[in-house]
C-alpha positions in Angstrom: 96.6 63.9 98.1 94.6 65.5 101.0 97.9 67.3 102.3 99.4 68.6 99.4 98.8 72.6 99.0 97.9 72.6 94.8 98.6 76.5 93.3 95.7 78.8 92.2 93.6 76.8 91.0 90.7 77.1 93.0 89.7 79.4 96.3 89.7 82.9 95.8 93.1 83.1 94.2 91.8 80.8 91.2 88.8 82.8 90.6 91.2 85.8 90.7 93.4 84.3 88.8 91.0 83.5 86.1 89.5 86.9 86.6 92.9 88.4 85.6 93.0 86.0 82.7 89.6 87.3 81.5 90.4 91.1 82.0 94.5 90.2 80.3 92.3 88.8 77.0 89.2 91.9 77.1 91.9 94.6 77.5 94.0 92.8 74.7 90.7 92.9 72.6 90.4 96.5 73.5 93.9 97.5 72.2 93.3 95.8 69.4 89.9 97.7 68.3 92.1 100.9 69.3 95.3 100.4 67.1 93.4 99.4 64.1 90.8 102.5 64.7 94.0 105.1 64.6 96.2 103.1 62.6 98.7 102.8 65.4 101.4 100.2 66.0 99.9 97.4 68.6 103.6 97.2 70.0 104.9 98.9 73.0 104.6 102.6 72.8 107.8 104.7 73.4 108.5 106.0 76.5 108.0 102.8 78.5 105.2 101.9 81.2 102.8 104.9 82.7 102.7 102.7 85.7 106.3 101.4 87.5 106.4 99.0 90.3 109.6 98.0 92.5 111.0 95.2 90.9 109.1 92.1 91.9 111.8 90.1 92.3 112.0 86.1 94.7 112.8 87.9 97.9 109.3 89.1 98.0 106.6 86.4 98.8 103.4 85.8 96.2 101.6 88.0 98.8 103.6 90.8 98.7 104.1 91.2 94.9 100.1 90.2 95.0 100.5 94.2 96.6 102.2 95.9 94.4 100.2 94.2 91.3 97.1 95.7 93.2 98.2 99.2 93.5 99.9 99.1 89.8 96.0 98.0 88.7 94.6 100.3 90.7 96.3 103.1 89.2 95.7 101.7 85.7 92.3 101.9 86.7 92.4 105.7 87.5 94.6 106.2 84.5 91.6 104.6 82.8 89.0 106.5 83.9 91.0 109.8 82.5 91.2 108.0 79.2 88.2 107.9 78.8 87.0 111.3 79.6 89.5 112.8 77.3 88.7 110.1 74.8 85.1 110.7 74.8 86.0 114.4 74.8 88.3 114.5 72.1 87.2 111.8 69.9 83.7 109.4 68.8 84.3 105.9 69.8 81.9 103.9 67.8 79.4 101.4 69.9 81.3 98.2 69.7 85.1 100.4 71.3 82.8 101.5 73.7 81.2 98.0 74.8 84.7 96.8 75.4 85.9 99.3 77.0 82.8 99.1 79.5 83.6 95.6 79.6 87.4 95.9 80.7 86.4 98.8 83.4 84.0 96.4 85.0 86.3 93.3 84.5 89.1 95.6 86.2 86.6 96.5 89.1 85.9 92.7 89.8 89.6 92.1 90.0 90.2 94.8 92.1 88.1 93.7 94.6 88.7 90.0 94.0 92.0 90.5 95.1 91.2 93.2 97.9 90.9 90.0 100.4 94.4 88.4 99.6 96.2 91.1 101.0 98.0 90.7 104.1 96.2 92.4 107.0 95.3 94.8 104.3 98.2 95.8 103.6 98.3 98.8 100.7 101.8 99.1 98.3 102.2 101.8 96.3 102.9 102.0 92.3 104.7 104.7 90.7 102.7 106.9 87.7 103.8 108.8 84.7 102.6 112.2 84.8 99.0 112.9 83.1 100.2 114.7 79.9 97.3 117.9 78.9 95.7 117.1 75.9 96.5 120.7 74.5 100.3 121.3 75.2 100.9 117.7 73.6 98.2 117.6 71.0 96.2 114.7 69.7 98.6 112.5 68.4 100.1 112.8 72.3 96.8 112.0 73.7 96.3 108.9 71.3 100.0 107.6 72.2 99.2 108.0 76.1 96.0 106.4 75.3 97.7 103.6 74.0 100.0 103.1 77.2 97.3 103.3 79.5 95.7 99.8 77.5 98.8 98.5 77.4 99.8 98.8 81.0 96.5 97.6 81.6 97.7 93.8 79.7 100.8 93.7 80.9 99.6 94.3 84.7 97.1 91.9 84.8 98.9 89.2 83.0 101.6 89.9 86.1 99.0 89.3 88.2 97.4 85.9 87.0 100.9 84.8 87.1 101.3 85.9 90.5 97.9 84.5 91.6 98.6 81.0 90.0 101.6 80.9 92.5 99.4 81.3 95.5 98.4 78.3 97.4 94.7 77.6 96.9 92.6 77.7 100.2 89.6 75.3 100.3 86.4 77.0 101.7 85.5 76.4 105.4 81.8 75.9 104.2 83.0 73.3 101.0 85.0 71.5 103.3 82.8 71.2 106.2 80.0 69.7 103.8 81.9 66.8 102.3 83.5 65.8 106.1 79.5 65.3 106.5 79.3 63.3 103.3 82.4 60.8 105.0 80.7 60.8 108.4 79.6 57.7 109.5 75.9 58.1 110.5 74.8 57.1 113.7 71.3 54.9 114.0 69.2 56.1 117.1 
């Protein structure tokens, strides 16, 4: 139907979207390789999420829980990046942990900036964060547990946003669209 508006399945919400799917699945991989290397539980760590959003609830429009999504990965993102430092401070992380976890940082990047362009006027929302425990007053078995949060905030809060993304309507690209309208074009014999 050439007027109906179809739902993230194309345009850059449906490569975001399937750029969320990607990085949900990697980082779901990733906890997986971490439970089973320090024999830890794969479900929900105690103490809740290390990142907190407003609840995204109807009155707010795709775009606008698109927002908070954003800032909740971004801040998984930073959370991240301490992980790892304390990780590869504190502990080994054979090659194929390591790969994934490369892997989920650059998937998270892409997303990041895939969705950077869906914001509204570029409009920034802000997430909440758990405070960054210290290593030594907590101990290992602390940093290993925050560890854990940090991945899974990271699956939860992009498999929020590939749901979010799916609900945004799909806009067709100026330069796709132009080309077929050519295609249709009657052409005129001189």
């Amino acid at each position: 139907m050439a007027g109906s508006r179809q739902q993230g399945s194309g345009g850059q919400a449906g490569r975001a979207a399937a750029i969320a799917r990607l990085l949900q699945e990697e980082s779901s991989q990733l906890l997986h390789l971490y439970t089973e290397r320090e024999s830890l539980p794969v479900s929900a760590a105690p103490g809740g999420q290390l990142v907190v959003l407003p609840p995204l609830g109807a009155a707010l429009s795709p775009v606008e829980r698109l927002c908070f999504l954003h800032a909740a990965l971004s801040e998984c993102r930073r959370l991240l990046d301490e992980a790892v430092k304390r990780e590869d401070a504190e502990f080994s992380p054979e090659e194929q942990y390591r790969t994934q976890r490369r892997t989920v940082l650059d998937r998270l990047d892409h997303l990041l900036h895939s969705t950077e362009p869906l914001l509204q006027d570029g409009k920034r929302c802000a997430a909440s964060v758990a405070e960054i425990p210290d290593a030594v007053d907590g101990g290992v078995f602390a940093l290993k547990k925050w560890i854990l949060q940090v991945l899974q905030d990271i699956v939860h809060w992009s498999s929020q946003t590939s749901e979010v993304l799916q609900t945004l309507p799909v806009e067709k690209s100026s330069r796709r669209m132009r080309r077929a309208a050519r295609r249709h074009q009657p052409r005129l014999r001189k």
